[in-house]
Structures are given as C-alpha cells and as structure tokens.
C-alpha positions in Angstrom: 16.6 -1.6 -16.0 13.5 -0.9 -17.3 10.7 -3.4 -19.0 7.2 -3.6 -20.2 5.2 -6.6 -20.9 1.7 -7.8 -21.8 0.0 -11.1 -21.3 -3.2 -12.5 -22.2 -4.7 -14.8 -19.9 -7.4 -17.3 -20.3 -9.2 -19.8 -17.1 -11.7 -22.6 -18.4 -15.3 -21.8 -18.0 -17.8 -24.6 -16.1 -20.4 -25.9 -14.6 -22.3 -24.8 -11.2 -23.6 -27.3 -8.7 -26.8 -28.8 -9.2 -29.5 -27.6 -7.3 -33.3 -28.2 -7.5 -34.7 -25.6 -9.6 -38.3 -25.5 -8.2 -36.5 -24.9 -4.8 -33.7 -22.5 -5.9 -35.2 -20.3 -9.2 -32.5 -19.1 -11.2 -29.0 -20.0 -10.3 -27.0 -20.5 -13.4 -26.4 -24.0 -14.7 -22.7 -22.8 -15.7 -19.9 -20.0 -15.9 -17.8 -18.5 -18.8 -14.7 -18.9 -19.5 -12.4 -15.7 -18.2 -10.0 -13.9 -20.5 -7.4 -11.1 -19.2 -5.2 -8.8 -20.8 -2.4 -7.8 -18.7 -0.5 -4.9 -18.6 3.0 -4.1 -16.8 5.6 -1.4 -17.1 8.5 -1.1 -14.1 12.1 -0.3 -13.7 14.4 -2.4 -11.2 17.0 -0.2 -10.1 20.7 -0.9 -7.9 21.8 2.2 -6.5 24.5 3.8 -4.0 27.1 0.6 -4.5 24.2 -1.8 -4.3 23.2 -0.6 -1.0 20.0 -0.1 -2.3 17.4 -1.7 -4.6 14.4 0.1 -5.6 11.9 -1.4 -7.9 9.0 0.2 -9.3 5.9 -1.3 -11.4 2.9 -0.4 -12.6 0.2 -2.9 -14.0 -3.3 -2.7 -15.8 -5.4 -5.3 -15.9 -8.6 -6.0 -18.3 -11.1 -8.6 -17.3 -13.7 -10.4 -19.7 -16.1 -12.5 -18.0 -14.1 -12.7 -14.7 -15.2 -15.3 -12.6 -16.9 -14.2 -9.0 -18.2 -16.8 -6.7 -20.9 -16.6 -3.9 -22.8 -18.8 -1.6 -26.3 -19.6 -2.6 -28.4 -22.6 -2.2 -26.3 -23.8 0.2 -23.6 -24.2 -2.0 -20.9 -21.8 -4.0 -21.7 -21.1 -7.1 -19.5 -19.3 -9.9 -20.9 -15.9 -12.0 -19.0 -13.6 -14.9 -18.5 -9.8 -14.5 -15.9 -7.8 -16.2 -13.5 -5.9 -14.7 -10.4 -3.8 -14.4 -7.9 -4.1 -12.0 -4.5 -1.4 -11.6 -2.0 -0.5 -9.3 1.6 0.3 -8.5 3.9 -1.3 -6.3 7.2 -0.1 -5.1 10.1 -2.2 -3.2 12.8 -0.9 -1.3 15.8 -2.9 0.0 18.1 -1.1 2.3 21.8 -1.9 3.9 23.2 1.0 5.1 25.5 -0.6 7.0 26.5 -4.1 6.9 24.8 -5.6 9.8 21.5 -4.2 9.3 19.1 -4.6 6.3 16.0 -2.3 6.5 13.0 -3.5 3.2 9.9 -1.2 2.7 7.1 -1.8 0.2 3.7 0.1 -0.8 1.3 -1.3 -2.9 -1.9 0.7 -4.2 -4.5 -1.4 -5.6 -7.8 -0.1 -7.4 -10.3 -2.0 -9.1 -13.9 -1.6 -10.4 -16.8 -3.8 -12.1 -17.2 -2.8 -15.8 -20.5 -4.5 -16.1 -22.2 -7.8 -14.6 -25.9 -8.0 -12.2 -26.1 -10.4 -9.5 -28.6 -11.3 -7.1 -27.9 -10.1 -3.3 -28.2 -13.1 -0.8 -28.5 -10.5 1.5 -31.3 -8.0 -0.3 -33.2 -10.4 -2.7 -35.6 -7.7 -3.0 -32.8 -5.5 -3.9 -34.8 -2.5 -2.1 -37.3 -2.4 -4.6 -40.2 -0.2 -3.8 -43.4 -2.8 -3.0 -41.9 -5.8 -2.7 -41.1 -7.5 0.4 -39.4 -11.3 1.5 -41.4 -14.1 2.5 -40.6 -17.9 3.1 -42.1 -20.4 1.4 -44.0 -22.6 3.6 -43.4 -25.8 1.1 -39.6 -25.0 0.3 -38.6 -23.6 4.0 -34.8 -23.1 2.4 -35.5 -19.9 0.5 -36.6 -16.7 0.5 -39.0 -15.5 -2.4 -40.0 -12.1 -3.4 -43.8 -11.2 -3.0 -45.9 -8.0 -4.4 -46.4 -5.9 -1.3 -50.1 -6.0 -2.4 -50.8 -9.6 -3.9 -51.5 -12.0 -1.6 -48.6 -14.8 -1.4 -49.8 -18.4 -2.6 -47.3 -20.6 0.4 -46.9 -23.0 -2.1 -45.7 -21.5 -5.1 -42.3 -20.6 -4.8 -41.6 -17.0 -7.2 -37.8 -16.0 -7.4 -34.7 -15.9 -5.8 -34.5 -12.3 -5.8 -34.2 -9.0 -8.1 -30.5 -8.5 -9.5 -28.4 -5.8 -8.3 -26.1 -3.9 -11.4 -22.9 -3.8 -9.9 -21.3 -1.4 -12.3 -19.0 1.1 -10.6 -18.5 -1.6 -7.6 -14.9 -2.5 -5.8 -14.1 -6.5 -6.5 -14.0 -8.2 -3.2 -10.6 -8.4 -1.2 -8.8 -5.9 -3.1 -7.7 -3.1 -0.4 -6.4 0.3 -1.3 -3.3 0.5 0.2 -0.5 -2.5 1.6 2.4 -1.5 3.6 5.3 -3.7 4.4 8.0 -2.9 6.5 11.0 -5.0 8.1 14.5 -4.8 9.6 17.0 -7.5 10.6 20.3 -7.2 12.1 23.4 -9.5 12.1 25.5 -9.8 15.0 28.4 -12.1 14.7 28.7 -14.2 17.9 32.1 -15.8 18.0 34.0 -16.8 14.9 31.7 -19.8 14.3 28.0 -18.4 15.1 25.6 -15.4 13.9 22.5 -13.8 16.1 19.5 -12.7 13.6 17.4 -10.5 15.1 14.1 -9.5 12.9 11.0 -7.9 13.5 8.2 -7.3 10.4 5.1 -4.8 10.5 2.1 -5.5 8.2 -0.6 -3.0 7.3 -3.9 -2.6 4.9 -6.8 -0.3 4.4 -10.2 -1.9 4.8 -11.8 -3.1 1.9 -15.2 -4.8 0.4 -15.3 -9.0 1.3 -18.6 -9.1 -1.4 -18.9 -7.6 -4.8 -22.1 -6.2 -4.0 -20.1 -3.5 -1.5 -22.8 -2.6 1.1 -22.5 -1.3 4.6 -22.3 -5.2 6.0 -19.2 -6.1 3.6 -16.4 -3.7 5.0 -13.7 -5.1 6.8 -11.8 -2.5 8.5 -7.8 -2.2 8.1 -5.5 -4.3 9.8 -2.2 -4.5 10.8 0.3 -7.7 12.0 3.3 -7.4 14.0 6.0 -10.5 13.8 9.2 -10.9 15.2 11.8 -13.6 15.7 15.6 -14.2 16.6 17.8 -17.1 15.2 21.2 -18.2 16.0 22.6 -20.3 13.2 26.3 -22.0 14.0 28.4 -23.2 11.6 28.1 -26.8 12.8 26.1 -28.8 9.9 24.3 -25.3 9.9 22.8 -25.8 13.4 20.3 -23.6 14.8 18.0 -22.1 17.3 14.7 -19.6 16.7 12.3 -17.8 18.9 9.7 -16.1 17.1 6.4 -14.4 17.6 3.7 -13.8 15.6 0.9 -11.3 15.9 3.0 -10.1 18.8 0.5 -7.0 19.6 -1.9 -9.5 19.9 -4.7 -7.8 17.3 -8.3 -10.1 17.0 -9.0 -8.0 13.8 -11.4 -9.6 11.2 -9.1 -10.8 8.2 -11.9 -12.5 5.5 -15.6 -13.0 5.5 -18.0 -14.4 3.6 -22.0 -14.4 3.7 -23.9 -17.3 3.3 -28.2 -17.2 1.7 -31.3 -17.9 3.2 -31.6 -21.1 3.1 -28.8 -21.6 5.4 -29.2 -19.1 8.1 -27.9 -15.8 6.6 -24.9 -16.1 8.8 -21.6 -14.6 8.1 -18.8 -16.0 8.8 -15.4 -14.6 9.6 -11.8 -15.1 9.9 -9.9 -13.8 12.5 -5.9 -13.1 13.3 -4.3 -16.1 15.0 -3.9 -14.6 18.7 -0.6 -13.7 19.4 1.5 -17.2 19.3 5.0 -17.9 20.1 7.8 -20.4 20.3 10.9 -21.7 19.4 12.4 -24.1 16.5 15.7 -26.1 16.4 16.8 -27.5 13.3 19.9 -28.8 11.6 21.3 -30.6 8.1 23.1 -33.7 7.6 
C-alpha cells in the first residue's frame, strides 16, 4: 500500500506570565497562535507470506509561528519562530521462524529555524563587541547590559539582553538519528503455559536541548538497554515477569533545561533511571 496525506494544523496562541516590567525589560506579554502544514508520503508493505512488514514514510513539516518556550524571570515563557521539520522513518517486523520475532526501526530527523530572534539567558550580551553584564544593585534578579565605556547608573535597570537571530539553528530535542531494535522468543512450556523472553536496545545521536545551539546545549547520544521474561498460563491468564530496565546501567544525560539570571543560571538535567529491576504477578477475573 502506498498513501500520501497533508494536514494543516493550528494551536491557540496566549498569554505569558506576568512579570514586573521595570524588573524584567522586555519579555512578551503574549505568543501567536501556531499553524502547520504537514506533509506525509509512505508505503506499508507484507512480504515473504507475512513474515515480514516493512513500512516506510517520509514527512515534511512547515511551521508558522511555532511556539518555543524558555525560562526567564523565573518563570517559562512562550515565543514564535518558524520552522521546518522532515524525516523518514522505517519499520521492520520480522518472524523468521515461529517462535522468534526480531522488530528494527531507523528514524532520521532534521529540522531548522526559518526565522525568529530571541534573547540568550545565557549571553544577554549576545557577544557584542563593548558591552558587558552587570547586576543591578536595586533589582538583584537580573542581569542588564552596560556600555563597556559608560559608566552604569546601579539603579536604572537597561535591558534584558541583545537578541540572538537564530536562523539556520536545530529546534531543541530533535536528534539526528533513533534506532530501535528488539527480539522476543516464545517457548511453549507445557500444553497450558508460554515463556516470553525479550530484550530491547535503544539508541540516539546527541542533539541541541535550547534553540539557541551553543557549546553548553549538546547532549551527547544515548543508548537504553531493557530486558524482561514473562510466563503467562492459561489459568484466568495468570502470570509471572522479571524485567530490567537500563540493564547496562548508563547515567547518561537524557533532557536539560537552562534557567536566567535571576535564578542562579543553573542548568538542570535529567538523567537515566539507574539500572532497576523486578518482578510483577498479575491475573484476570
């Protein structure tokens, strides 16, 4: 089979969270509503007496005024870019014999800002050439941006930074390349009971956690192993599982996000469970 299709999309628009505008210059009072045109052509295919399916798709999507968040004055706040997004994505489901079932999918993802500027929580002065940060003696919670040469007045607060034109940028949390890959196999234990044994591998390239795509917003690939075993009986569908997950035990960084100046400049970041394990027994009545 092959199809095509094309969607437009459309998310509501609103407003930001408050915020003192003497203390924090220049965060906007409200966000645009987000359009998308969406783009898809695929085939699904059965092959080799349904042993295997192989599906196939390819997608193109067209952003206007997509919605991007990011922390500033202590708060998240909502801005419009436009973007495009595209990819393809291929699944493969496998039983070459009737016990075992293999799946494999790829998935290559690209994206990039059209248009759209945004301040930098983490270079308000955007590397401009005599222009430095100071901290405003009367509101401690922000930076402001001060002329190399002109004396600072403490009390007058300036801006929250020069924007950054993010043309050409990644979107956040879109990596390159996903692999998937599992196995299971059946073993029939009795006449009454089956053994499931199945093990799944994760993979993904690293990729930008802030649309602004400097050196500090890379999050390296990662990868997840999981495994499990389940014996169901036939018995009001009894059964037994032991499973583990993040069996290789990996502490890589998963998700980030960067907070402003007025709270700290921290970033904070997610993590991989540590490798966990354990068993579930379960029946229906």
């Amino acid at each position: 089979m092959v199809f095509t299709s094309y969607a437009r999309g459309y998310k509501g628009g609103g407003f930001n969270p408050s915020v003192d505008e003497m203390q924090f210059p220049g965060i906007p009072k409200n966000f645009k509503p987000e359009y998308v045109n969406a783009f898809e052509l695929g085939t699904k295919n059965r092959l080799l007496d349904n042993r295997l399916v192989a599906n196939l798709t390819g997608f193109f999507y067209d952003y206007q005024n997509y919605q991007i968040s990011k922390i500033a004055a202590r708060t998240a706040i909502n801005e419009n870019i436009d973007a495009f997004v595209w990819g393809l994505e291929a699944e493969f489901l496998a039983n070459p014999i009737d016990p075992l079932q293999l799946n494999f999918s790829l998935a290559y993802l690209g994206s990039e800002i059209q248009s759209g500027k945004s301040i930098d929580p983490a270079n308000p002065a955007a590397d401009t050439p005599g222009f430095v940060n100071v901290q405003n003696l009367q509101t401690s919670a922000i930076d402001v941006i001060a002329a190399a040469d002109d004396p600072l007045d403490p009390l007058t607060p300036r801006s929250e930074g020069f924007e950054k034109n993010l043309k050409g940028n990644e979107l956040p949390n879109t990596p390159d390349v996903q692999i998937n890959v599992g196995g299971q196999y059946t073993l029939e234990i009795g006449t009454k009971g089956t053994l499931v044994s199945r093990l799944d591998y994760y993979w993904q390239s690293e990729m930008f956690a802030r649309m602004f795509n400097s050196s500090r917003d890379k999050i390296d690939s990662w990868s997840q192993l999981n495994g499990q075993m389940r014996y169901t009986h036939d018995w009001h569908g009894a059964f037994v599982e032991f499973w583990a997950k993040n069996i290789i035990n990996s502490n890589d960084i998963t998700a980030q996000y960067f907070t402003d100046a007025s709270s700290g400049n921290f970033t904070n970041v997610f993590l991989l469970e540590p490798r966990t394990f354990g068993f579930t027994v379960g029946a229906a009545f």
